[in-house]
C-alpha positions in Angstrom: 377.5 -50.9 98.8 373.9 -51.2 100.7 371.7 -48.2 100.2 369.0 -48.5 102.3 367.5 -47.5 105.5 367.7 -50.5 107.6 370.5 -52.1 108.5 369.3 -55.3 109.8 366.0 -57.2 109.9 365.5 -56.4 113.5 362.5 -53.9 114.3 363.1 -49.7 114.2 363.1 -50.0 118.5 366.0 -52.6 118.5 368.2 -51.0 115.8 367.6 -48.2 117.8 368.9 -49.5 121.4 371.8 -51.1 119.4 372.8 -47.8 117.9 372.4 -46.4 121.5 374.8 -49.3 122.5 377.4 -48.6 119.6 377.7 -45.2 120.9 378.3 -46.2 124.4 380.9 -48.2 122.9 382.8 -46.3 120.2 382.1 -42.9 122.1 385.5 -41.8 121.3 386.1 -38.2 121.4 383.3 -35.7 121.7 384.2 -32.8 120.3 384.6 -34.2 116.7 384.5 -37.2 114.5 385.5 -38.6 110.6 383.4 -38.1 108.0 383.5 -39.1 104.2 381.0 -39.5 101.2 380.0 -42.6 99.9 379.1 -41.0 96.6 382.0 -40.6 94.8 383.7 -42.6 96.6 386.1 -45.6 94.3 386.5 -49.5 95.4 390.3 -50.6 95.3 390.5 -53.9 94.2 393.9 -54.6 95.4 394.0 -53.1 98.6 390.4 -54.9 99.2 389.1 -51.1 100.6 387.0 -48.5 99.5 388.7 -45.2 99.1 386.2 -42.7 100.8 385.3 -39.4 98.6 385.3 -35.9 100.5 387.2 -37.0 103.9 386.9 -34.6 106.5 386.8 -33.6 110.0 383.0 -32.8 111.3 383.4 -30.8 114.8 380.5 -32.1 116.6 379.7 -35.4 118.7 378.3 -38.4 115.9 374.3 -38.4 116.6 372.0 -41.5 116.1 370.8 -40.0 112.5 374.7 -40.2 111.4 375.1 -43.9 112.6 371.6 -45.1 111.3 373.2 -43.4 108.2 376.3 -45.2 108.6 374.9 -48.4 109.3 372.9 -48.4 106.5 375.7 -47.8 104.1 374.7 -43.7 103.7 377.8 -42.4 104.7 381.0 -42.9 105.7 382.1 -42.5 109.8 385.2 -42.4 111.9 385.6 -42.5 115.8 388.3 -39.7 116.9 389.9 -41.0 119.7 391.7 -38.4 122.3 
């Protein structure tokens, strides 16, 4: 799984107004969102998925730094819907 900080060749400004678009469009719910590890987390084969270590619930609204993270294969992230 990609490691890094970018998550596309496109400058710093555009990955940040396509984050800000991503937002718009899986706002979700505001008061909380998914969360899991990606260290620690195991790769099954059969099911074709990673199984995500240390899932949880994170009771605020996802901010840019969690989606850059996300994005750039740091973390794990789930929209809540209502």
């Amino acid at each position: 799984m990609s490691s890094n900080n970018d998550f596309s060749t496109a400058s710093a400004q555009r990955q940040g107004e396509i984050i800000q678009k991503l937002m718009v469009l899986f706002k979700g719910n505001e008061r909380f969102h998914g969360a899991a590890n990606v260290v620690g987390s195991k790769r099954d084969e059969d099911k074709n998925k990673w199984e995500p270590a240390h899932i949880r619930y994170e009771f605020t609204p996802a901010t840019e730094t969690e989606w850059r993270a996300h994005l750039s294969g740091q973390r794990f992230w789930g929209c809540a819907h209502y």
